[in-house]
C-alpha positions in Angstrom: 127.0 122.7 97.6 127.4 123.9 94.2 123.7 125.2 93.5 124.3 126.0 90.2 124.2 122.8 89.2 120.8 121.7 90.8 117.7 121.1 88.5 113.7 120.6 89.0 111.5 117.3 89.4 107.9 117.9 89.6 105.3 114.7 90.2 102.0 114.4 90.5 101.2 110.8 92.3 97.8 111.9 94.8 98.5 112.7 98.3 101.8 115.0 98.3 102.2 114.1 101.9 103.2 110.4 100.7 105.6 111.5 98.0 107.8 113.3 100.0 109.8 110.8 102.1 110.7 108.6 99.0 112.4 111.3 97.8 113.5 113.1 100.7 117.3 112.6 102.2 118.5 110.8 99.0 122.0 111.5 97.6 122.1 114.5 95.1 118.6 115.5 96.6 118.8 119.1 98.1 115.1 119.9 98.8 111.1 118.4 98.4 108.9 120.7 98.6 104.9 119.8 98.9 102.2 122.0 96.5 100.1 122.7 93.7 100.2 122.9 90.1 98.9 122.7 86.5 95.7 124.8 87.1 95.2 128.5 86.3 94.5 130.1 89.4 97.5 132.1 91.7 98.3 130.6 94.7 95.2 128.2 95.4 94.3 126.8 99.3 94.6 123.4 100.2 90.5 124.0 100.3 90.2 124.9 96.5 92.9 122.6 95.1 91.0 119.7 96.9 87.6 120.7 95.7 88.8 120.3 92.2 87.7 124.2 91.2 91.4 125.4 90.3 92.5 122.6 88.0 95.7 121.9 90.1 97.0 118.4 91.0 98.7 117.7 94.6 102.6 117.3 93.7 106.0 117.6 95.0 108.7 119.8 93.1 112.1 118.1 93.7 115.5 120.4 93.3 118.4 117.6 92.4 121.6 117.5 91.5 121.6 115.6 88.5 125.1 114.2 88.3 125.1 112.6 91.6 121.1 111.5 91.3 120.3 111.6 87.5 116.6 112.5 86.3 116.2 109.1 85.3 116.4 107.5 88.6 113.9 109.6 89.7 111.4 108.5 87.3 111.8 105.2 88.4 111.7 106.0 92.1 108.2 108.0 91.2 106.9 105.0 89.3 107.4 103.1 92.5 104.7 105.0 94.5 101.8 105.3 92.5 99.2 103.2 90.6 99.9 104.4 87.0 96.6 102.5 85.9 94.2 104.8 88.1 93.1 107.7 86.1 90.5 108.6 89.4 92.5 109.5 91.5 95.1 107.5 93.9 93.9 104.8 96.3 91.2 106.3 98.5 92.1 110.0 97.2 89.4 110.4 94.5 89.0 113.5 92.4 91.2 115.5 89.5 93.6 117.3 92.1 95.0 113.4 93.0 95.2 112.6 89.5 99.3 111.4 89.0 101.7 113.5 86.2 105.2 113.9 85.1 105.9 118.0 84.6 108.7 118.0 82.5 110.9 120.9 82.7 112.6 120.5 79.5 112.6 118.7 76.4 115.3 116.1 77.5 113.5 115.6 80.6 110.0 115.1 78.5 111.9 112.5 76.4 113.4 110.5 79.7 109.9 110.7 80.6 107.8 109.4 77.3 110.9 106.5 77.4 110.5 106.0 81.1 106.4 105.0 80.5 106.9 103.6 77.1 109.1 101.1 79.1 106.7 100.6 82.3 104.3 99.9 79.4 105.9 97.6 77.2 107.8 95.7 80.7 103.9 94.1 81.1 104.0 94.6 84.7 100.2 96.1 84.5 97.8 94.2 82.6 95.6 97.5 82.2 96.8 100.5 80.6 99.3 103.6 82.1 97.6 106.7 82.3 99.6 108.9 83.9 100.0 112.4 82.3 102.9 113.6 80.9 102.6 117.8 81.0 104.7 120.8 80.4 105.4 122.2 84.1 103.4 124.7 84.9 104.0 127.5 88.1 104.1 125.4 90.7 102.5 127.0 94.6 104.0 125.8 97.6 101.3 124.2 99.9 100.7 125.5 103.4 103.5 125.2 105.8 101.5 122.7 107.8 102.0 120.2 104.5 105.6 120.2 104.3 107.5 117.4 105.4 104.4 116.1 106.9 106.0 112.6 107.2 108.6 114.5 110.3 106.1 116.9 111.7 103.3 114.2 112.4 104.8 110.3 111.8 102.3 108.7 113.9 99.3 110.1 111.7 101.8 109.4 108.1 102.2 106.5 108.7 98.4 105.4 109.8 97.5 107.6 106.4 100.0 105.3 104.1 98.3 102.0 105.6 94.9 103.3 105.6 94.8 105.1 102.2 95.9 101.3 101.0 99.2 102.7 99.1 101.5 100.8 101.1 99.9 97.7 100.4 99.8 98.3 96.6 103.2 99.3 96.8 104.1 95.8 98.5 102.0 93.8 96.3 103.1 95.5 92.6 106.5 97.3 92.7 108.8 95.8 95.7 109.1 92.6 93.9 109.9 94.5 90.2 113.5 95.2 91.5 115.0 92.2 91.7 116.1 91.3 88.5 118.1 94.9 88.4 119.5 94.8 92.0 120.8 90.7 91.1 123.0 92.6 88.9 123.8 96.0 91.3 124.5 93.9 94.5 126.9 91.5 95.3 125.8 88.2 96.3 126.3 88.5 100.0 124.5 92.0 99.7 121.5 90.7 97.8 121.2 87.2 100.1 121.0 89.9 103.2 118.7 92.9 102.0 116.2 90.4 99.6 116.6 87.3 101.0 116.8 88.2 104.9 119.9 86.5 105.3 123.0 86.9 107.9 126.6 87.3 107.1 128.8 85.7 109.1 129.9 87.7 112.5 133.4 88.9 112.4 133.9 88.4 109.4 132.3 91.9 107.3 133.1 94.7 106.6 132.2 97.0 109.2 131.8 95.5 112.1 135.0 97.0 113.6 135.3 100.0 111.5 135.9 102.9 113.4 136.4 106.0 110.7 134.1 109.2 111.1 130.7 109.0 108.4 127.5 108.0 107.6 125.9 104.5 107.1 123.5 104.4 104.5 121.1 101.8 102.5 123.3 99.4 100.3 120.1 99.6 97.8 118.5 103.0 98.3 121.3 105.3 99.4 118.7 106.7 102.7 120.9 107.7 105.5 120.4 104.8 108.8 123.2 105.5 111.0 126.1 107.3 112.2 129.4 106.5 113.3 128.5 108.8 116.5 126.1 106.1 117.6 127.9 103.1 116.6 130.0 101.1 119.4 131.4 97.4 119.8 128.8 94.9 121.1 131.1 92.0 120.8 128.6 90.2 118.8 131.0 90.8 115.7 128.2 92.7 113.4 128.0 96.6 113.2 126.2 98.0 116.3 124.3 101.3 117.0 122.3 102.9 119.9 119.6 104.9 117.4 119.4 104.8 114.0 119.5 108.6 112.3 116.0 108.7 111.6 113.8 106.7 113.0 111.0 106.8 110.0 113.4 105.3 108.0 114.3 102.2 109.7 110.9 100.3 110.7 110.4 97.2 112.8 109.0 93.6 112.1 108.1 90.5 114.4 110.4 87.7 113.4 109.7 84.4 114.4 112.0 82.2 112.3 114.7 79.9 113.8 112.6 79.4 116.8 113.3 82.6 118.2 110.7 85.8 118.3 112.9 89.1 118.0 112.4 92.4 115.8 113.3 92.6 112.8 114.7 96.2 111.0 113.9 96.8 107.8 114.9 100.4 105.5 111.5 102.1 105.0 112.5 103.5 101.3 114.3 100.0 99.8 112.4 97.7 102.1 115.9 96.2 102.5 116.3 93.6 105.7 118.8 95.2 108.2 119.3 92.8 110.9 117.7 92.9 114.5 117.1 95.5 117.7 117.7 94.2 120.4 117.1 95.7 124.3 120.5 95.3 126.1 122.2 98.2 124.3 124.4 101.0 126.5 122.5 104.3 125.0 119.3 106.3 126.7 117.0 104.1 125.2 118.5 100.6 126.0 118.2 99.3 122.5 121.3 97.9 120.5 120.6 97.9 116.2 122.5 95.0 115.3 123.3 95.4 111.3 125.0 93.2 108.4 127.2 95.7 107.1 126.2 93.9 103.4 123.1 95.8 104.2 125.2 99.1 104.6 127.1 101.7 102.4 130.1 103.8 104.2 129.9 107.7 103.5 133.1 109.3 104.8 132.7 112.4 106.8 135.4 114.0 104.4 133.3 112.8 101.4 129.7 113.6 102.6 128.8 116.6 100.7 130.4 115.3 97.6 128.5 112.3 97.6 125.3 114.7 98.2 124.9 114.0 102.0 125.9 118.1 102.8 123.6 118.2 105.4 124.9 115.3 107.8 128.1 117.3 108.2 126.2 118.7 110.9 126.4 115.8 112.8 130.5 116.1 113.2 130.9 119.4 114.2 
């Protein structure tokens, strides 16, 4: 990867441990890092920067390559996470070091980033007004080792956090609806009936369900990484199969009860798309067959992985 070509992200939206995996594993993205900035002191503690003394905020500094994920798609992604309207704090995090900003890094970044909330203001979807800050960056102190990429070293815990703290549910209730006018126009009709409407393409007759070439499988809408050709097999059932997704945080289960039937739904964690099923009759250690529409999936070549900003799934083929 050509790291010449990578630039900095830094946002503020509360907790850094939830604004890491939105982020993290995307196309173009080489590295999230969790810390501390806009305050004066060197190199502040978890301890200090939460007791509000230093003047730092909790954020996440993003290095991207821009021509594969552009700075503007990452304003929209950071939008996504946050109340913009809470100038307290976020969700149960109270206090000035939760407080959400945009650090710009440069001038064209500060204008993509005055546009970007001019437009969240003037689109109506909050009734009261946007407060988030938009600051020159500052130095920016990586937290405690312990901090980064909390959402891998401890999921159990993330994920308990996210529900508790109440941002997944203001997430659910204020921004997954906000993309469906834009992804109407982004998806195809049989990809947009699958991922927002839960719907099933026919068996046999998609795309991928007997594709056989070496890659990756990632989210039609969000571009995370689900699966890999090395865990994918024929089922018979005429849908794309696979013994273990890659990661399991981003592929998260549902009770479905439609049709008569009660089976498990999977969902993408990032895009909230609809997946398919899981189902317990599959051939790997853990017995369990993911049965996905391939409308759901995007095909990543292994030949075309690190130009498409996926470098570090290579790995998987060697």
């Amino acid at each position: 990867m050509n790291q010449n070509k990578l630039e900095l992200a830094t946002f503020a939206g509360g907790c850094f441990w939830c604004m890491v995996q939105p982020f993290d594993e995307l196309p173009g993205i080489e590295r999230v890092i969790s810390g501390y900035t806009g305050g004066e002191k060197e190199n502040p503690t978890y301890e200090e920067v939460c007791s509000n003394i230093t003047g730092h905020l909790e954020a996440v500094q993003i290095s991207f390559q821009p021509e594969i994920f552009p700075y503007e798609r990452l304003l929209e992604l950071f939008w996504q996470q946050i109340d913009p309207t809470d100038d307290g704090g976020q969700f149960h995090d109270r206090g000035e070091s939760y407080k959400t900003a945009i650090f710009y890094h440069s001038e064209d970044q500060k204008k993509l980033a005055e546009k970007s909330k001019r437009q969240l203001e003037e689109s109506g979807t909050f009734s009261k007004p946007i407060v988030t800050m938009i600051l020159e960056a500052k130095p920016f102190y990586p937290a405690e080792e312990y901090h980064q990429d909390f959402y891998k070293k401890s999921t159990t815990r993330y994920k308990q956090y996210r529900v508790g703290s109440g941002r997944d549910r203001f997430i659910e209730q204020n921004w997954k609806g906000n993309n469906r006018a834009s992804l109407i126009e982004t998806l195809s009709p049989i990809q947009f009936e699958v991922t927002q409407n839960n719907g099933t393409e026919p068996p046999f007759r998609n795309e991928f369900w007997n594709h056989e070439e070496e890659g990756i499988y990632v989210d039609i809408v969000s571009g995370k990484p689900l699966f890999s050709s090395k865990d994918k097999y024929d089922a018979g059932c005429g849908w794309p199969s696979f013994t273990k997704p890659i990661q399991e945080f981003e592929v998260i289960e549902k009770m479905d009860t439609t049709h008569g039937m009660i089976r498990t739904e999977v969902r993408s964690k990032t895009a909230n798309s609809h997946l398919g099923h899981v189902f317990d009759d599959g051939p790997g250690p853990s017995g369990l067959r993911y049965c996905i529409n391939s409308a759901a999936l995007k095909f990543i070549p292994k030949n075309e992985l690190e130009k498409e900003g996926y470098a570090k799934y290579t790995q998987l083929f060697e």
